[in-house]
Backbone as CSV, one residue per row, in Angstrom:
resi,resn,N_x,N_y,N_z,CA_x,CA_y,CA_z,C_x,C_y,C_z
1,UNK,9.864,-5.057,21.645,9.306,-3.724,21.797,7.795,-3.797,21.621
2,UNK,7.389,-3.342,22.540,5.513,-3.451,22.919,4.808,-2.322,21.280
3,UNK,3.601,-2.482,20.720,3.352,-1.571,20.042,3.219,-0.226,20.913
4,UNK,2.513,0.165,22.189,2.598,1.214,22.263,3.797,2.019,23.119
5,UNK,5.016,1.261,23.023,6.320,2.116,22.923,6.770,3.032,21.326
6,UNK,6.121,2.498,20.656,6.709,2.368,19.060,5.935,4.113,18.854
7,UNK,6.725,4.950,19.156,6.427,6.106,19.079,6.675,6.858,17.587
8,UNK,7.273,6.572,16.765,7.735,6.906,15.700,7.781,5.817,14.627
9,UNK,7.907,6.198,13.362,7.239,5.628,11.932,8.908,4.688,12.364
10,UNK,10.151,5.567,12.438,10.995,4.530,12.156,11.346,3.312,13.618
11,UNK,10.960,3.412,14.630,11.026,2.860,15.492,10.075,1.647,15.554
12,UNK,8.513,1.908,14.930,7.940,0.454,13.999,8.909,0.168,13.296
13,UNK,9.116,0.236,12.120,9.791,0.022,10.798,10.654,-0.835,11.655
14,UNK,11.773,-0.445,12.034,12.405,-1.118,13.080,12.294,-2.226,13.644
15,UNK,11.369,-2.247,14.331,10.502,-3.640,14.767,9.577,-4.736,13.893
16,UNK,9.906,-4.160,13.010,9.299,-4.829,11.705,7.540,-4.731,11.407
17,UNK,6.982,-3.758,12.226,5.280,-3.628,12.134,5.555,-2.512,11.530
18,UNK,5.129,-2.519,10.095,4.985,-1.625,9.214,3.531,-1.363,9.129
19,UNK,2.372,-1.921,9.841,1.297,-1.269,9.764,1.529,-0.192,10.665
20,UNK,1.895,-0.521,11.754,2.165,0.538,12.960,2.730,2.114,12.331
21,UNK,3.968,1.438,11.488,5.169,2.257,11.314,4.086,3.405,10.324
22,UNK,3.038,2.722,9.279,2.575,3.386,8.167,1.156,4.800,9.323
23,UNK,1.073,4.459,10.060,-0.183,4.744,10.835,0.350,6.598,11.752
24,UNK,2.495,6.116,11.561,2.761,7.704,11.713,3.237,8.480,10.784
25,UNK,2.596,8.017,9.692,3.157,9.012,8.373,2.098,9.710,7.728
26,UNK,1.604,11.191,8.030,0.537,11.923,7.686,0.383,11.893,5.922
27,UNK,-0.595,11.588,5.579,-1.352,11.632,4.332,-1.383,12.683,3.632
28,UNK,-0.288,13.993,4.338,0.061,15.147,3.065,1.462,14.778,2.981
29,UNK,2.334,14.287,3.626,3.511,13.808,3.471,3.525,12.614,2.620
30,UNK,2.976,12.057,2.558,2.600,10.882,0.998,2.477,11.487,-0.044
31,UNK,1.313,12.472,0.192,0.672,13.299,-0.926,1.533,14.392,-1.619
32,UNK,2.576,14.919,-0.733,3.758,15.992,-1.413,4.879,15.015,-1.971
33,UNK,5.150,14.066,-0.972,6.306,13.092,-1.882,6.196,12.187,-2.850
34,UNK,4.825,12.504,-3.603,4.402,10.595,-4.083,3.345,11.748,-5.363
35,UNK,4.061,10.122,-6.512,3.201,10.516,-8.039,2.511,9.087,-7.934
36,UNK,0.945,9.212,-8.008,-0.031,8.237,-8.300,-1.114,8.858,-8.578
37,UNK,-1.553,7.950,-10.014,-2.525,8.015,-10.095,-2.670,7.929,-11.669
38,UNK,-3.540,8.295,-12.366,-3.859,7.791,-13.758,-2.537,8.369,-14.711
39,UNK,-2.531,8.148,-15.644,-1.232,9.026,-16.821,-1.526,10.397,-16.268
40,UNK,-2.308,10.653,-16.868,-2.426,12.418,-17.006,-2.239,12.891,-15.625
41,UNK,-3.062,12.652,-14.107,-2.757,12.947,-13.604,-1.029,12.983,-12.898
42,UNK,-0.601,11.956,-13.374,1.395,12.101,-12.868,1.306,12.873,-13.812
43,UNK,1.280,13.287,-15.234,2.327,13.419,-16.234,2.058,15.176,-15.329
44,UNK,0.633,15.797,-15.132,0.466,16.926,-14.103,1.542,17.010,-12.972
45,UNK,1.675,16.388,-12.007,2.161,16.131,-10.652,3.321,16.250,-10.994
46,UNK,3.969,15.891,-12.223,5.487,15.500,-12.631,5.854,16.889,-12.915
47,UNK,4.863,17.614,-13.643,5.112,19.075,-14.153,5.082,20.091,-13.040
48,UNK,4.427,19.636,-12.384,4.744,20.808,-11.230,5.802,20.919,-10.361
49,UNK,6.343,19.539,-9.721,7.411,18.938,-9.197,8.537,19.725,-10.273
50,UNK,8.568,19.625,-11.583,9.359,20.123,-12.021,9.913,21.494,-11.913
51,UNK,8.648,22.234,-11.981,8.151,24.006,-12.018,8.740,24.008,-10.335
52,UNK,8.665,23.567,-9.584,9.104,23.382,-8.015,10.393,23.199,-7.908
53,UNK,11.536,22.644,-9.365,12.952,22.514,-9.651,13.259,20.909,-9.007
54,UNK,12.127,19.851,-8.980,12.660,18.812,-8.633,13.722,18.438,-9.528
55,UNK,14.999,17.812,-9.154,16.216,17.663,-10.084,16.552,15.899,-10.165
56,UNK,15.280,14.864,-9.783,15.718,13.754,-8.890,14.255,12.953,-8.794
57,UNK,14.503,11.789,-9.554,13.283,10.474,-9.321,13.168,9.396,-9.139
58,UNK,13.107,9.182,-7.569,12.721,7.412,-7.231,11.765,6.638,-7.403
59,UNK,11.840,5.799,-8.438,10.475,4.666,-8.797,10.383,3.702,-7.895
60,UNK,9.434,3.739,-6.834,9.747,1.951,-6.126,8.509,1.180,-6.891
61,UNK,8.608,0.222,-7.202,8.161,-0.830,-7.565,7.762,-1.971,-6.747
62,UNK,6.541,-2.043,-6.294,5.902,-2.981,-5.304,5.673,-4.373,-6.072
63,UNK,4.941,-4.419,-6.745,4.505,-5.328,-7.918,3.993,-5.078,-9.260
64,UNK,3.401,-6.043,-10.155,2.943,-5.547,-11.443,4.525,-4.872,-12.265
65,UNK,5.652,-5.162,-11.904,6.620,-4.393,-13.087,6.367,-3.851,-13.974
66,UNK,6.248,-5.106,-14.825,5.723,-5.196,-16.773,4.670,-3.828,-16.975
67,UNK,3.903,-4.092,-16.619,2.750,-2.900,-16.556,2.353,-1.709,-16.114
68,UNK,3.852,-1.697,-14.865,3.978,-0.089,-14.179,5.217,0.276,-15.416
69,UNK,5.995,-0.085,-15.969,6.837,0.406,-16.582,6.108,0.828,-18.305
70,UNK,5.249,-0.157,-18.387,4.053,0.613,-19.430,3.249,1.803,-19.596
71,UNK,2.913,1.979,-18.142,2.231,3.275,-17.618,3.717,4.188,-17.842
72,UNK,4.655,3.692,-17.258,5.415,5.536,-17.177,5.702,5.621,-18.330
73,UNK,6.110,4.065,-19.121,6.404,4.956,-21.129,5.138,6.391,-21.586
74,UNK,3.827,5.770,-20.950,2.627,6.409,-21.536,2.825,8.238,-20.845
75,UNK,2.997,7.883,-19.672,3.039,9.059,-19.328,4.359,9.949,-19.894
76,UNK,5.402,9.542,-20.050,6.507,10.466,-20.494,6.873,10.529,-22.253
77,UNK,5.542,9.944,-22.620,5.979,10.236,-24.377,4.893,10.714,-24.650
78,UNK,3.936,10.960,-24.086,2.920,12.216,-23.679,3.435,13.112,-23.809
């Protein structure tokens, strides 16, 4: 599959060009589904998500484990 058939995020993904695939996913759709950024700012983002009745939380873990799982102790005993 040529890149410019690859009309859709999952139709890269698919083809295995995840730069492609990342290039159709708008930057408020990251920004509404996604907690990053310092403690305080998630432990914020987390509270509103909540106030919004989120009932449900997926952690993906890219790299760094040891030290992302340090950050969320910090943020949730905050």
């Amino acid at each position: 599959m040529k890149t410019e058939e690859l009309a859709n995020p999952h139709d890269a993904f698919k083809a295995g060009n995840i730069p492609e695939a990342v290039k159709h996913i708008p930057d408020e759709l990251v920004d509404d589904a996604s907690v990053i950024g310092s403690a305080i700012k998630c432990r914020e983002r987390l509270a509103q998500l909540d106030e919004a009745g989120l009932t449900f939380v997926a952690l993906s873990f890219q790299t760094h484990f040891d030290s992302t799982m340090s950050k969320i102790r910090e943020i949730l005993q905050s």
